[in-house]
N, C-alpha and C positions, 0 to 999 in steps of 0.2 A: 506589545505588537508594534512593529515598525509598518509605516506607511507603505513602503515595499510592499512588505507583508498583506498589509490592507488590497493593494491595487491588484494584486496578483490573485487574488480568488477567481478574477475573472477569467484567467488561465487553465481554472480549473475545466467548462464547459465550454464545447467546441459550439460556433455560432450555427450550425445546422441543428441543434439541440437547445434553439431558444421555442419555450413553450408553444402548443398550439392550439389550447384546449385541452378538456376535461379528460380523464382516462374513463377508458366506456365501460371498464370495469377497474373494480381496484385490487390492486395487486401489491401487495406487503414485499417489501427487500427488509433484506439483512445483513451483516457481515459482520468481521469481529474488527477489535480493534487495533491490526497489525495493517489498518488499509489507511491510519495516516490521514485518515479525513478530516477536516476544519469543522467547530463545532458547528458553522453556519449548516453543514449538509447532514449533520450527524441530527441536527433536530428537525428535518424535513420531518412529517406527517406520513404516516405507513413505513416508516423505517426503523430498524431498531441495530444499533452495533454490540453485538456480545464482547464483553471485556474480556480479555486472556490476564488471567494473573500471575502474576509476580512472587516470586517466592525467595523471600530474603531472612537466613541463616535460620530454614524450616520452617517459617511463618509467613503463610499466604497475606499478602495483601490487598492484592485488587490489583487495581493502577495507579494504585501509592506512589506516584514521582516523588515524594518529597525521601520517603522509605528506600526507596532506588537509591536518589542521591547517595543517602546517609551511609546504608549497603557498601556502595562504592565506596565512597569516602576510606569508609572502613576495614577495607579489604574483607569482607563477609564476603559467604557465598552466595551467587545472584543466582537463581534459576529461575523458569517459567515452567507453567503448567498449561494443556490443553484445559476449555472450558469443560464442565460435566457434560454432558448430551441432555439434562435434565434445565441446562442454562438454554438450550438451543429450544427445546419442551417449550418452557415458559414464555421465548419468545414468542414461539409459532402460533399458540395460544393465542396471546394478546392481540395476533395480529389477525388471527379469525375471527376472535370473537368481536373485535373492532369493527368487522366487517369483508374485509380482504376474501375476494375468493381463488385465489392463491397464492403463489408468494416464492421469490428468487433468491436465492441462500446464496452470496459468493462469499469465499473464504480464501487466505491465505496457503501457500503452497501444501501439501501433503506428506510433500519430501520434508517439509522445515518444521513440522506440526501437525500433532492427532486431531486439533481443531476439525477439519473437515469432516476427519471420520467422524469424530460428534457429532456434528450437524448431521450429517447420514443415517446414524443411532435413532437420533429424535426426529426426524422426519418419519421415519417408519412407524410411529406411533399416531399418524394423522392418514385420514380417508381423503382428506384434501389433496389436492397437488401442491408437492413442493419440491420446485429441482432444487438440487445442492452441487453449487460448483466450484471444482476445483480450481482457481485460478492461475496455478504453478509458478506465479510469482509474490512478492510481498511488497509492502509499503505503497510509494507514489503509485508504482505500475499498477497495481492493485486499484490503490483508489482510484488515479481515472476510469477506471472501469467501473467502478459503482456509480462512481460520478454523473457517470454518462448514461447510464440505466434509468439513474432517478430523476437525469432530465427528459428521459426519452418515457418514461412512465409517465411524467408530468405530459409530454407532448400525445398519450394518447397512441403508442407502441403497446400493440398485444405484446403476451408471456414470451413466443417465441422467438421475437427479434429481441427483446431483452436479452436473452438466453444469446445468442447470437452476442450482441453486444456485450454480455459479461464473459463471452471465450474471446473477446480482444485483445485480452490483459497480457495473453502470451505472446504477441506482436509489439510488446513495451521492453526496452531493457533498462538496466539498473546497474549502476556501478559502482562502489564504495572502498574507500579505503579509511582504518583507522590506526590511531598511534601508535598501538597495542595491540597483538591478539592475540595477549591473555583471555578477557573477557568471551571470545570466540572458543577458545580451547576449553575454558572450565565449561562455557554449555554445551561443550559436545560437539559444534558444528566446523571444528577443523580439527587435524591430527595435533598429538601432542608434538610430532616430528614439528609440523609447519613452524608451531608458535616457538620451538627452543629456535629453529633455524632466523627467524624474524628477528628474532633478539637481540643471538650472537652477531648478524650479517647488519643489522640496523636495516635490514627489508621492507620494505611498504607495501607488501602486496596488492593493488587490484583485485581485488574481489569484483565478483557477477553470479548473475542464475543464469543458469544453464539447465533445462527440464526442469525444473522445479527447487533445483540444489544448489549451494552453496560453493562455486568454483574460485581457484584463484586463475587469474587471464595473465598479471604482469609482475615484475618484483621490481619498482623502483628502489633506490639504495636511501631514498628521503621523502618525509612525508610532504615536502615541500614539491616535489617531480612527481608524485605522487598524486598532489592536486591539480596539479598542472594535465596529466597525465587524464585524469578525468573530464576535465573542460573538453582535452582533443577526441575524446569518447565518444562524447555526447553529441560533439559538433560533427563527427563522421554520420553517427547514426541517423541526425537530421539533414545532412548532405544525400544521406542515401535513399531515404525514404520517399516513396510516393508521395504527393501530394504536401499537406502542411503537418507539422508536429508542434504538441505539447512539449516544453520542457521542465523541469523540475528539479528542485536543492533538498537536499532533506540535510538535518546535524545535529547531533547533539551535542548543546554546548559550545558551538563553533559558529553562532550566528554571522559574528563580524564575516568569515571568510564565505560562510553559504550566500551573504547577501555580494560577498563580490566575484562570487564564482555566477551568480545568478545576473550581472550586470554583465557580465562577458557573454554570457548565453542568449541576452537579452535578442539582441539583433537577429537569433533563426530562429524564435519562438515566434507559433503561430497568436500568442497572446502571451502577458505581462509572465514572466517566469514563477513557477507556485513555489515560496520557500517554505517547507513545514518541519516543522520539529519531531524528531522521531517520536512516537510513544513509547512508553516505557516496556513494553514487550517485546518491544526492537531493543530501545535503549541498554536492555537488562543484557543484550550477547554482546554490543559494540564495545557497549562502554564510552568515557566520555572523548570527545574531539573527533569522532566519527563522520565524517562528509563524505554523501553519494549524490549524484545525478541519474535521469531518468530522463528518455526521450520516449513518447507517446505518440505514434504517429495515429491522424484522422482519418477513419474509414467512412469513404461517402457515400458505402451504401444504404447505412440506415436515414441518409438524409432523402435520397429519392424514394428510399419508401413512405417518409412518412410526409412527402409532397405527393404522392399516389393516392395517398390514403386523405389527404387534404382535400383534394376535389371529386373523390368517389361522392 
């Protein structure tokens, strides 16, 4: 991990979501592991991330990065699997019987994965309350938004401004483009047309979510305009936004350029820019040299409430 790397966690949580005391009740989150989170947040206390596995030439492995690699490497075939609803079960479990008296389920898009509907499956099997939400988009966007949950649980935010707070994730956008999409086409998430047309043309599409789904926005003719192309993305996004924004590098494999796509972003981020390395659930559709951006804009209303809620 690069110092970057290092300084940038703090980009993760917006400074109205610096703790403020104890939650008056305790409330279990959850999410799977398509939300990009640093292990710093992923071992928070009342939190659990369900892994989405991997599945390389018919043999599930988890979050086998190393098995990814090789897959690729190899030209094997990469797919992903939603988790069982029996993974969501065991969660929810542990997080009762720990004590939790209820508990916020955000998940990765629905259009991009059965995930969700698991969670939905195994919720149904508890008398407790447990929302399960859809967040319709993945990765960075994704995780600021649990991010921001599990600061704001830490701060002492009842269930339903969390709930609130975890439907932000769809006021986040994301953009990526990778070398190839091969990788896209074998898992189903673009037409076989797109990926021969990519080829032939040496296209770089722009990729984004759009409702939950996988669009393409642009066809640079190189991947080099391409990244460029993302940088002006990001920086419209945070031009246009209310108040202050997150910004965010994800890549696989392409650290050197995410750390200096993230030095250029540096100046409109409302803190140090978060570079994170896709997970392999991601990684398994991109493939390698994959670089997206993500702007998060900050909504100040959970901040005055829970300055309301400070001197009641």
């Amino acid at each position: 991990m690069t110092e970057r790397q290092k300084s940038s966690r703090a980009g993760w949580l917006p400074k109205w979501l610096a703790p403020r005391g104890l939650s008056r009740t305790r409330i279990g989150v959850v999410s799977d592991s398509a939300s990009c989170l640093p292990q710093e947040l992923r071992a928070l206390p009342d939190f659990i991330q369900v892994p989405i596995p991997i599945i390389v030439d018919n043999h599930v492995h988890g979050e086998d990065l190393q098995a990814l690699l090789l897959g690729l490497a190899m030209g094997k075939a990469v797919k992903t699997s939603r988790p069982a609803p029996g993974e969501f079960e065991r969660a929810y479990r542990q997080l009762l019987d720990a004590g939790c008296e209820s508990i916020i389920s955000i998940h990765m898009s629905g259009a991009l994965s059965g995930t969700v509907d698991a969670a939905r499956l195994a919720a149904r099997s508890f008398d407790a309350p447990i929302t399960v939400i859809d967040s319709n988009t993945v990765c960075l966007p994704q995780g600021f938004a649990v991010a921001d949950v599990l600061q704001a649980r830490s701060a002492g935010a009842p269930l339903q401004m969390l709930e609130q707070i975890a439907r932000t994730a769809t006021a986040n956008t994301v953009y990526f483009a990778v070398p190839s999409l091969e990788q896209l086409r074998r898992g189903g998430r673009i037409s076989a047309l797109s990926s021969v047309l990519g080829s032939l043309l040496n296209v770089k599409p722009i990729l984004g979510i759009s409702d939950g789904a996988i669009i393409a926005l642009e066809k640079p003719r190189s991947f080099a305009r391409a990244t460029a192309r993302l940088v002006s993305l990001a920086l419209h996004d945070a031009r246009e936004a209310t108040g202050q924004v997150r910004l965010g590098v994800m890549h696989f494999g392409a650290e050197e350029l995410a750390v200096e796509i993230a030095t250029e972003l540096a100046p409109f981020s409302s803190g140090p820019v978060v570079v994170e390395s896709l997970p392999a659930v991601l990684a398994a559709h991109t493939g390698m040299g994959v670089i997206g951006v993500c702007a998060a804009p900050l909504n100040p209303q959970p901040a005055s409430f829970l300055d309301t809620e400070k001197h009641q």
